[in-house]
N, C-alpha and C positions, 0 to 999 in steps of 0.2 A: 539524391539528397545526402546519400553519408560522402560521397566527395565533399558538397558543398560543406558540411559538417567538418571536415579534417580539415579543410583549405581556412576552415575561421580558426579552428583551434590552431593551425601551426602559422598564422597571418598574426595570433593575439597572445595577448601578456595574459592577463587577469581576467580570473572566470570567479562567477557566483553561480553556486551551484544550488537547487533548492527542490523542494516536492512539496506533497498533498501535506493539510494536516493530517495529524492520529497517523505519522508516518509505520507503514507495514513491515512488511521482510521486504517486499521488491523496491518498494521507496529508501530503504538503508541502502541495502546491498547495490543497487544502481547508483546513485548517489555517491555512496564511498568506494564504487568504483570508477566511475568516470574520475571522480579526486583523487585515489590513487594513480591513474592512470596521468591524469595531466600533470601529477606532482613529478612522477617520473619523467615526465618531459622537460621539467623545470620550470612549469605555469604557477604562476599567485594564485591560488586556489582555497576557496571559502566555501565553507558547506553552512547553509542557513536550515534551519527549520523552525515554523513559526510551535510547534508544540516540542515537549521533550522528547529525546532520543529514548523509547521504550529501552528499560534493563539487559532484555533477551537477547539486545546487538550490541553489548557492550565490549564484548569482546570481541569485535573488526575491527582492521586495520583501521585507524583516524578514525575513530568511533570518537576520541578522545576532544579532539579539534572542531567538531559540531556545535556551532555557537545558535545562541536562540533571540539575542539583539544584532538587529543590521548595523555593520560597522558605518560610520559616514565618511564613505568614501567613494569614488567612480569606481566601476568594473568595465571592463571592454566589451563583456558576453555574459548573460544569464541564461543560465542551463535549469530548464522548467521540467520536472524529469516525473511520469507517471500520474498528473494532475489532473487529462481529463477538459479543464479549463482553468485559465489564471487563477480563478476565486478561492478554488479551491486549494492555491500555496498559502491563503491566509488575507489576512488586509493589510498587514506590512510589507507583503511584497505586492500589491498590486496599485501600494500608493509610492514603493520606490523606485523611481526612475532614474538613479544612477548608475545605466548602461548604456551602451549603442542598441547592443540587437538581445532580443529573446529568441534562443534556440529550444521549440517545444519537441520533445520525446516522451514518447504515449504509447500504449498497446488500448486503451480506452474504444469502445465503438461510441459513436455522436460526440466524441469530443471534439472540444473548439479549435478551429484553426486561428490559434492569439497571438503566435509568435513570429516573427522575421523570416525563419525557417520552421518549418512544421516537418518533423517526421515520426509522422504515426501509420503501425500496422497493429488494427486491431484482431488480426492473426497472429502475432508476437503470444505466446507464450507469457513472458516477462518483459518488465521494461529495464531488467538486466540483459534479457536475451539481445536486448538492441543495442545495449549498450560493448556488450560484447561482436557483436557484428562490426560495430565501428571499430573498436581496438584490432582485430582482425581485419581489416579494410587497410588501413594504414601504416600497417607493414612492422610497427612496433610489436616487440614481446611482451608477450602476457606475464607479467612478474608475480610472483605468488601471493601477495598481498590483494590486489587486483583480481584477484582467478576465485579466492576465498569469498571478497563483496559478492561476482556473478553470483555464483553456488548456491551462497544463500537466496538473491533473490531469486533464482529459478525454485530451489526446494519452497521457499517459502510460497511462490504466488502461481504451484500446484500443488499446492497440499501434499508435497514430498513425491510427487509424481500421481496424484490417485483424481486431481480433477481431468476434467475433457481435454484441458490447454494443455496437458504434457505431450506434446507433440511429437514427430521425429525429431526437430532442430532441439527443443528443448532436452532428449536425451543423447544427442547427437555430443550438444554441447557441453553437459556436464561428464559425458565420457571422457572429452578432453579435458577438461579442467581436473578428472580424477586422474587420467594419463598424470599429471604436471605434479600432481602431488597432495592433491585435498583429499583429506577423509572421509567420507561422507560418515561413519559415526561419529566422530567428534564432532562433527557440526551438528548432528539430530541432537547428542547428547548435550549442546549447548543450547540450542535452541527448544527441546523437548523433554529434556530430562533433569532439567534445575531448576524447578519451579520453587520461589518462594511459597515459604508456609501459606502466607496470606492470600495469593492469591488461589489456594484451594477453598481458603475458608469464605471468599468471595465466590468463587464459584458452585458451593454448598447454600449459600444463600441463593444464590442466581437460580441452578435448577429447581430449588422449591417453590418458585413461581411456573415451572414447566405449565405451560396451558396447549393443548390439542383440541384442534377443534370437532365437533362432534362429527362429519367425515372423515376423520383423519388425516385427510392431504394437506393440513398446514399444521404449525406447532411455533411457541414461542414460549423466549424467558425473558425475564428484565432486571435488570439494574438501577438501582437507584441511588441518593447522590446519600441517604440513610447509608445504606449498604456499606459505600465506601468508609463514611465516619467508622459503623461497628467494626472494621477490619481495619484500616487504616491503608487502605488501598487508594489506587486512582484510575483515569480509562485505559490507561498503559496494560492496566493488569486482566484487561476481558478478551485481549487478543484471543481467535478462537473458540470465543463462549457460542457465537452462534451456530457451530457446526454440532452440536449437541441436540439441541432440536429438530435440523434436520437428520442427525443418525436413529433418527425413531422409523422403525416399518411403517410402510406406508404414506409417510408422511412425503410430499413432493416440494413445497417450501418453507423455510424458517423465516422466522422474522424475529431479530433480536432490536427488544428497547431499552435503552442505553440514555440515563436519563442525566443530562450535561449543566442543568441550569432549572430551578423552579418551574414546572412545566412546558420546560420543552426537552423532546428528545429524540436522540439520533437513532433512528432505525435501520440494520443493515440486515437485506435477504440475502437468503442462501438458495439455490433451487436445485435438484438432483437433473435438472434438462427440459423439463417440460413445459415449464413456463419461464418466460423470460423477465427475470426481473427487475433486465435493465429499464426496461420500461416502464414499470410499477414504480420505479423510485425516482423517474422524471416525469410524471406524473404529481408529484409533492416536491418538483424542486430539484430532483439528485439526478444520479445518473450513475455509471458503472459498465458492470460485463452480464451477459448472457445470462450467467447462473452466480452472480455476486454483485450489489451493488446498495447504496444506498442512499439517506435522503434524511433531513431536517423537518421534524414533524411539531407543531407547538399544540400548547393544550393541558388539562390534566392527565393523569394516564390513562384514567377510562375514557375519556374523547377522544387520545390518541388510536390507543387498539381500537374502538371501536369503528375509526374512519379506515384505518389500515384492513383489517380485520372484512370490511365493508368491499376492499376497491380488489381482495385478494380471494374472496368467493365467487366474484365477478371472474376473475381474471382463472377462477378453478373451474 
């Protein structure tokens, strides 16, 4: 599949390049590398995303160039990178059809095969790690701009190396990309140690909702669309809130409510391994990994927790 992969990119002019909404660390970093990479080539290359570019990647290479309107114009190739399924790049990209083929690149377990070409390993680490496999496949240099995107999405989508997915290839990988020249503290300290004011004062509201449930093996905090007005935040700024919950002893999965629109709200679990919550969040709709994944919950918020709350003492 990654020949079939190079033989389109170096056969085509113009790529659109796109991801999940609430784009993560591995949806930048993959993204603005694969755009790095084909811009080195000399390819027409458009990075879309249907929600804003979080602050925290603002400083990667063509972080700059991240547009968030589809231009109206043809592409040769749209590059669907970390999604999972179509749906989830948004309803702008799933109602634009001005391409030939969709190239899907996933590390997602049960994701959809939506695209022309499909290469998903949901063994992948990141879906920078895949993306680096191709640039390595193809015989081009890793140029340092390019090498920076990976990095981060690898640190980013293991939790800096400390979930289960850090794999050998994922520290195989970033050994090289540090061989080449990346710091790896300048990236923690851009990505971990420049947090705006606000969004602590968001997150001081957040844990004050901490709830544990009376066995202890679950815990959760929430958000709300209040919350944001008193700070003057938005969902950019919770990246991370749910690993909070689950770093309480004892507790085996979090569940973070994240509330997007008058009763309804986005729920993402966290799980330490024991339960999979890919499957608790396609259950209401979502889907994801092993031990991270989420789902679209409607309701008030006590209907919500309590249906959640309900399918995850089951599942304890």
């Amino acid at each position: 599949m990654i020949t079939k992969i190079i033989h389109e990119i170096e056969s085509n002019t113009s790529f659109l390049i796109t991801t999940h909404e609430g784009p993560d660390g591995d949806a930048v970093g993959a993204t603005l590398a694969l755009a790095s990479f084909l811009s080195e080539l000399g390819k027409d290359v458009t990075v879309f995303y249907s929600d804003p570019l979080p602050d925290t990647f603002r400083f990667l290479p063509l972080a700059d160039k991240v547009v968030n309107v589809l231009p109206d114009r043809v592409f040769d190739i749209c590059f669907v990178l970390d999604a999972g399924d179509l749906k989830r790049a948004g309803e702008d990209i799933c109602a634009f059809r001005k391409f030939d083929k969709i190239i899907n690149i996933d590390h997602h377990p049960h994701g959809e095969q939506f695209g022309d070409l499909n290469y998903v390993d949901p063994s992948a680490s990141a879906t920078g790690a895949m993306i680096y496999r191709i640039i390595k496949k193809s015989g081009h240099p890793v140029d340092p701009a390019t090498a920076l995107c990976v990095y981060v999405a690898i640190v980013s989508d293991t939790g800096s190396f400390r979930y289960s997915n850090a794999d050998s290839e994922a520290f195989q990988i970033s050994a090289e990309l540090v061989a080449m020249g990346i710091n790896p503290w300048s990236v923690s300290e851009k990505l971990y140690e420049s947090q705006p004011l606000q969004r602590l004062e968001l997150l001081a509201l957040a844990l004050s909702t901490l709830s544990v449930s009376d066995n202890g093996e679950f815990a959760s905090i929430t958000v709300t669309l209040d919350m944001y007005q008193k700070t003057g935040t938005t969902a950019e700024f919770t990246d991370g809130f749910v690993n909070y919950p689950r770093s309480v002893e004892g507790v085996e999965v979090a569940a973070f409510f994240r509330e997007t629109k008058t009763d309804v709200f986005k729920v993402g679990f966290r799980s330490k391994g024991k339960i999979d919550v890919s499957s608790l969040a396609r259950a209401f709709g979502g889907g994801g990994h092993h031990n991270a994944a989420g789902c679209i919950v409607s309701g008030s918020l006590d209907e919500v927790k309590k249906t959640v709350f309900s399918y995850l003492e089951k599942a304890l």
